[in-house]
Steps between C-alpha positions, in 0.01 A plus 500: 500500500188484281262226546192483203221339538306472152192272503110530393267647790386331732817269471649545840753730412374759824517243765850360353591876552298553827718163631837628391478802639400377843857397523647842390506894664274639312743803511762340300226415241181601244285341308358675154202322371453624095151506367407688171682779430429862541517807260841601649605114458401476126764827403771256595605149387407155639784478741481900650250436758677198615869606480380853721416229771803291506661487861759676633835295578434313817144531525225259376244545173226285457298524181177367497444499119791651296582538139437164423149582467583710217573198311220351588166707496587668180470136324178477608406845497674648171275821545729634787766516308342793344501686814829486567618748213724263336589612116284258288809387340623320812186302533592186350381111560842480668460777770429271750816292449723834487369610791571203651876520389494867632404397803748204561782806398308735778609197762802471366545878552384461844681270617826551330458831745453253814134452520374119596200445309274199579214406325184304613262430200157393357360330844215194341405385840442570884822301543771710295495773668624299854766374278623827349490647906718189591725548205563864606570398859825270385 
């Protein structure tokens, strides 16, 4: 199982995490929190660092941040597309919408292989993060 949890900081995504886990053996689990990349990071594409952290079958991965952030920091910061070493000619206006569709493939992927993927998004106020730790507990 992979739960994400993709919000701004300071959005309660770490105490949504911090609560779920409280309920599971933290051998049978790991949370990967992604910041900005690193050198080693930038060789590869968007989804490497995330898909060499996926869980093993029968264990649990939390992501705290994922590749969803990809989509979303390079609108606003169109510079760091630069450092990724992507040919020129695939930097288009639309990159952020084909990422997206590569990503919703990547899932597909993944779970067409037997991986449960839940997602808890984009947390606006003290409150949503209770509600996305309740949702997970159904």
């Amino acid at each position: 199982m992979l739960l994400i949890f993709q919000a701004m900081d300071a959005a309660g995504k770490d105490g949504a995490i911090k609560h779920v886990m409280s309920g599971v053996n933290p051998q049978g689990s790991q949370v990967f929190s992604f910041k900005s990349p690193s050198a080693e990071e930038l060789n590869h594409d968007y989804l490497w660092r995330c898909l060499k952290c996926l869980p093993e079958r029968g264990r649990i991965g939390i992501f705290n941040r994922s590749y969803y952030e990809e989509t979303l920091v390079v609108r606003v910061h169109p510079e760091l597309l630069a450092k990724q070493k992507i040919p020129q000619e695939f930097i288009t206006k639309d990159i952020r919408d084909e990422r997206f569709h590569a990503i919703r493939h990547f899932e597909h992927y993944l779970t067409r292989n037997g991986l449960v993927i839940r997602k808890y998004r984009h947390f606006e106020s003290i409150e949503q993060p209770v509600t996305a730790v309740k949702d997970l507990q159904v």
